[in-house]
N, C-alpha and C positions, 0 to 999 in steps of 0.2 A: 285568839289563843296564840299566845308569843310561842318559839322555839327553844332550844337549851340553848343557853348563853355558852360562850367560847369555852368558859373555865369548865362547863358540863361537860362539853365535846373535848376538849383533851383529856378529862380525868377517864371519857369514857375511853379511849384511846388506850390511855396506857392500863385501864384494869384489864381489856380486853388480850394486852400482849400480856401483861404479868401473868393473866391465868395459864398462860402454858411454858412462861420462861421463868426463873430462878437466878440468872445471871445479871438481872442490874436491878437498882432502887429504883422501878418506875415510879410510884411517887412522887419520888425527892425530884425528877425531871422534869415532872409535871406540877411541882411548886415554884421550880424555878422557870420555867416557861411561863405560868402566869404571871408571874410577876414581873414578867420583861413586857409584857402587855404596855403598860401605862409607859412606856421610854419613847418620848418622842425619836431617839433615834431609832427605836423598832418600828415605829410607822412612817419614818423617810426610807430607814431600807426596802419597804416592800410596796415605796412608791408606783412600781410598773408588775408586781404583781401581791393583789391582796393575800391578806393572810386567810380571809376565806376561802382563797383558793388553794391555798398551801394546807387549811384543814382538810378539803373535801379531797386531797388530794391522799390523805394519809388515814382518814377517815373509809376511803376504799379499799386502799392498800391491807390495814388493820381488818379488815371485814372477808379479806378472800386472799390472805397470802399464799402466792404459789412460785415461788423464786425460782428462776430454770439456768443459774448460772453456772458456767463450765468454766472451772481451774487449770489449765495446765501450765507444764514447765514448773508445777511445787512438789516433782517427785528427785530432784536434782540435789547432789550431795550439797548440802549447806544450805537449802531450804527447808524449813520447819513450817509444817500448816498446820493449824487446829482450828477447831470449833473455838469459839469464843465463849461457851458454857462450862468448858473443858479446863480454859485458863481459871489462876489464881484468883477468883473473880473477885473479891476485895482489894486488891490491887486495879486488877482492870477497871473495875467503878471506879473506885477513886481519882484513877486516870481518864477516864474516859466526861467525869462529871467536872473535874477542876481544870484540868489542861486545852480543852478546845476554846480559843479564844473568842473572847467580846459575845457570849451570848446573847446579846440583845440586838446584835446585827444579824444573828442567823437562828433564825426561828424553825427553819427545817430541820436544819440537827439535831433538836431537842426532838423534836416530829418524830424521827427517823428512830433515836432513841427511843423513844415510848415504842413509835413500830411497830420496830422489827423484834421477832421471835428469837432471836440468835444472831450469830457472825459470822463471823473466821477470823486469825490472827495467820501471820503470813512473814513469818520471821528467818530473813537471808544474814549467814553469817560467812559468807563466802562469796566471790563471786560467781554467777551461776553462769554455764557456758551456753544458754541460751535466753530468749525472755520469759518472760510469766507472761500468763496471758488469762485474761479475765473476758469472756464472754457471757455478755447476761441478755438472754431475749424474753425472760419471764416478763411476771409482776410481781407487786409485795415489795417491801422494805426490810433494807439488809444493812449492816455495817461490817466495813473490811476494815482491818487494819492490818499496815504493811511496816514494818520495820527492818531498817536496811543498817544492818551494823559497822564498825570503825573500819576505814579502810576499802570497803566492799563498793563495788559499779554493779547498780543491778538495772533492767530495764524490762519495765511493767509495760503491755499494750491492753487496752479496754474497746471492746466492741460493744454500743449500748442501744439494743434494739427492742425494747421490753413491748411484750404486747397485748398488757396492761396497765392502768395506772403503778405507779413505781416512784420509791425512795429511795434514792442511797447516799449514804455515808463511807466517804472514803477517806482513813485517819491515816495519813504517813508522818514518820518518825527520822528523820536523819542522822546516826551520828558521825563522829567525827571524822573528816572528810574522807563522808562515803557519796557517793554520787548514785542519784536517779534519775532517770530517763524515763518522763512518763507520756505514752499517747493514746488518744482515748477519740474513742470517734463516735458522734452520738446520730443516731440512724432519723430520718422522719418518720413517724405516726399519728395516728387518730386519737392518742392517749396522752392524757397528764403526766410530767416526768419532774421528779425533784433529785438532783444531784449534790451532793455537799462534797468538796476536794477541803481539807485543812491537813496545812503541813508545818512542822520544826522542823528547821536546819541549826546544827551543832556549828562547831567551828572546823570550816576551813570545808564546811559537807557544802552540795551542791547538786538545787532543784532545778530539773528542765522539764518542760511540760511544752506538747504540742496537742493542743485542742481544735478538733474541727466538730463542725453542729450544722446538723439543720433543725428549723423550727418546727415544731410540734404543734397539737391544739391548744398547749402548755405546755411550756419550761423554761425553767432556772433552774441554771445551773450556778451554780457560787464557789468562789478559790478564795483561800485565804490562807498566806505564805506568812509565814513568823520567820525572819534570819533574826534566830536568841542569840546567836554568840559570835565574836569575829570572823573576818573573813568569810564567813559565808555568803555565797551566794544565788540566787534565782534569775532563772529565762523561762521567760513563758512567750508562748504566740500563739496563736490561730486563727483560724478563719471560719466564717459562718454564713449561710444563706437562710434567708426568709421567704418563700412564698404566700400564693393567695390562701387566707386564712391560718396564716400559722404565726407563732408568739414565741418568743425567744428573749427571754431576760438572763443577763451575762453581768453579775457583779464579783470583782477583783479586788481583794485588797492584799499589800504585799506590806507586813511591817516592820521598818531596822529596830531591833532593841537591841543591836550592839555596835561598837565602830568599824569601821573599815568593812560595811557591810555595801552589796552590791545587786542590783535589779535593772531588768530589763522587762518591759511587756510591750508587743506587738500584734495586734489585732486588726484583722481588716476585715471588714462584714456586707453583705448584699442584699439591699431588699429589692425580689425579683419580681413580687407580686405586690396585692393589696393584705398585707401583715405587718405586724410590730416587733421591730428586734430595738433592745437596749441595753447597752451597755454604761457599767459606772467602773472603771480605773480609780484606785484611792492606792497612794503612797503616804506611807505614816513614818512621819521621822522621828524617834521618841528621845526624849532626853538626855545627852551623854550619847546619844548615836555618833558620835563626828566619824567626820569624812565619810562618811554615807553616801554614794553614786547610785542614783536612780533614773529611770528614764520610760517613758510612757507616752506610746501613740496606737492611737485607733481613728482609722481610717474605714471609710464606707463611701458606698456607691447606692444611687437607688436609681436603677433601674424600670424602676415601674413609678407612673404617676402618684399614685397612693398607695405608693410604701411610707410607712413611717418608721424612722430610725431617731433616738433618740443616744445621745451621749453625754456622759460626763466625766470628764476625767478631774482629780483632786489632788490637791498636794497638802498634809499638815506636816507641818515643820515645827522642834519646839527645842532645835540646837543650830551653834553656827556652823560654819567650816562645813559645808554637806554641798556638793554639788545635783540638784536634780532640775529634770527638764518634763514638761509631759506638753502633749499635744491631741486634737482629734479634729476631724475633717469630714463633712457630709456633703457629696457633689455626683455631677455625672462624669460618664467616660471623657476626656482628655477632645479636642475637638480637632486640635493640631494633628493630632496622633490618629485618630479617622482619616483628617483630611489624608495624610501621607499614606498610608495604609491603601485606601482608593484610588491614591494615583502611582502607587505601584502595583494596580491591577485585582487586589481585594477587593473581593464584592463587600457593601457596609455592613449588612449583617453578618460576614462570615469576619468583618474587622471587628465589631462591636463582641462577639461571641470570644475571642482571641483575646482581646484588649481584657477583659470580664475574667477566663480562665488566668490568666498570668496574676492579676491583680490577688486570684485568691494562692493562686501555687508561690507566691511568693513567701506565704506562711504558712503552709503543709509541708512535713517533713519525711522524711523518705519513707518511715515504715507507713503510714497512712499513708502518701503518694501512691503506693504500690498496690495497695488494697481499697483504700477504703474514697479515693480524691474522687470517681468516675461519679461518686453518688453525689458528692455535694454539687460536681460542673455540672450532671445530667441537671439542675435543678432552675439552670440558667436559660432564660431564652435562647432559641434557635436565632 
């Protein structure tokens, strides 16, 4: 006796959320989700993690939503929070279903869409004098959506320590050079975790993003940056550790659809144990991008005999005039850099431990430095 076939287990997914939501066409998500099935680029994207796991992942979540996440810094003059049932929801659909890019790269979105029972919208039309802060230690699947209007600096921090199976979708909006600062720190557990970050930047707006992760028993986490209009631009970094038995899948893609558009990503990751972290870097140069500056490195360390780390970084190009660079690197600690270390009286493992913490503090940025860095170094060999 066979099982439900995929297309059974999402339809059962999203009648399960529709029966108590009203704010999106599950359906129509869960037509288009099937039909990204057959796209061989939807089965290279979820090379290092199946989509059967990206079902059973949301197939839990859908069966026992209980979301325990805490907002603050959204009671501050010029930020507006609402429920996402609340909003205009023909608009919001319509936005929510045509605007997130390349659905067939990202299978969790549509996931998290069926979902989740509701959202929030998170709308700064001022700058606010302190950050927002999004702490979520529940489970269940959620979509945020953050919109940061003309002119405005605003700066999101996320603590992601769910302590159960969990989905989220987090939709940012940039306009015109308004600037965000986002940093998001994802905790270790025993639990399956699916994060989706997709952002627009306008012209002349500008994303920065510091990401720090440890590996889970599952996760992927996936970015995908759009600069739609000139001069915009994205910085992204972070840094991640993997120990014994934990999985960490990290796919990026950052794409110019306008000129004089500009990126940067920086990633350096640890496998400290016997676990699988992988990362895939993808820069897209689209059409009429010219003069496009891009640039991509990811760097790793394995520590432990069987760690596997797995990388790929990619470049499509399909104009001239575009200067981009990308790079990635899988080695041990530096041996020069021991030897010296030892012979100015560092014991080896208190050199290799130093060598290790630096390598990742090089891409942790002050607000997670301050709070949240103890957790990823505790994860490192003594």
């Amino acid at each position: 006796m066979t099982g439900p076939t995929e297309g059974e287990r999402i339809l059962r997914i999203a009648e399960r959320a529709a029966a108590g939501s009203h704010w999106l066409d599950h359906r129509a998500v869960a037509e288009r989700l099937h039909a990204t099935q057959a796209s061989p680029v939807h089965r290279e994207s979820l090379r290092h993690t199946a989509f059967d796991a990206l079902l059973r992942i949301f197939e839990d979540v859908a069966a026992d939503a209980t979301i325990d996440a805490v907002f603050t810094g959204i009671e501050q003059p010029g930020v507006f929070c609402s429920p996402l049932a609340a909003v205009d929801t023909g608009t919001l659909t319509g936005h929510l279903l045509d605007n997130l890019p390349e659905p067939t790269r990202h299978a969790g979105a549509d996931l998290a869409l069926l979902a989740a029972p509701s959202g929030r919208l998170i709308d700064v039309s001022a700058t606010p004098a302190s950050p927002l802060h999004i702490g979520d230690t529940g489970q269940g699947a959620a979509v945020t959506v953050v919109r940061v209007q003309r002119g405005v600096t605003a700066e999101l921090i996320e603590r992601v320590a769910p302590t159960g199976p969990r989905g989220g979708l987090l939709i940012i909006e940039l306009a015109h050079d308004a600037t965000l600062n986002h940093y998001r720190a994802v905790a270790p557990g025993a639990t399956a975790l699916w994060l989706g970050t997709s952002v627009r930047v306008a012209k002349g707006a500008c994303y920065r993003a510091n990401l720090i992760a440890r590996g889970r028993s599952r996760a992927r986490l996936e970015t995908h940056v759009v600069l739609a209009e000139p001069h915009s631009r994205a910085d992204l970094t972070g840094a991640s550790v993997v120990t014994d038995g934990e999985h960490l899948d990290q796919p990026v893609i950052i794409e110019h659809r306008a000129p004089d558009t500009t990126s940067t990503q920086r990633f350096h990751g640890i496998g400290a144990g016997k676990g699988r972290s992988s990362f895939n870097g993808r820069i897209h140069i689209h059409a009429g991008a010219v003069r496009s500056d891009a640039w991509l490195g990811n760097r790793n360390l394995a520590l432990h005999p069987d760690a596997e780390i797995n990388t790929k970084p990619e470049l499509e190009i399909y104009t001239d005039d575009v200067r981009c660079a990308h790079g990635a690197t899988i080695g041990q600690l530096d041996a020069e850099a021991l030897f010296l270390m030892q012979s100015r009286g560092i014991p080896e493992a208190a050199a290799r431990q130093l060598l290790a913490h630096a390598f990742l503090r090089a891409c942790i940025a002050a607000p997670l430095e301050a709070a949240h860095a103890e957790e990823l170094l505790g994860a490192l060999p003594a």
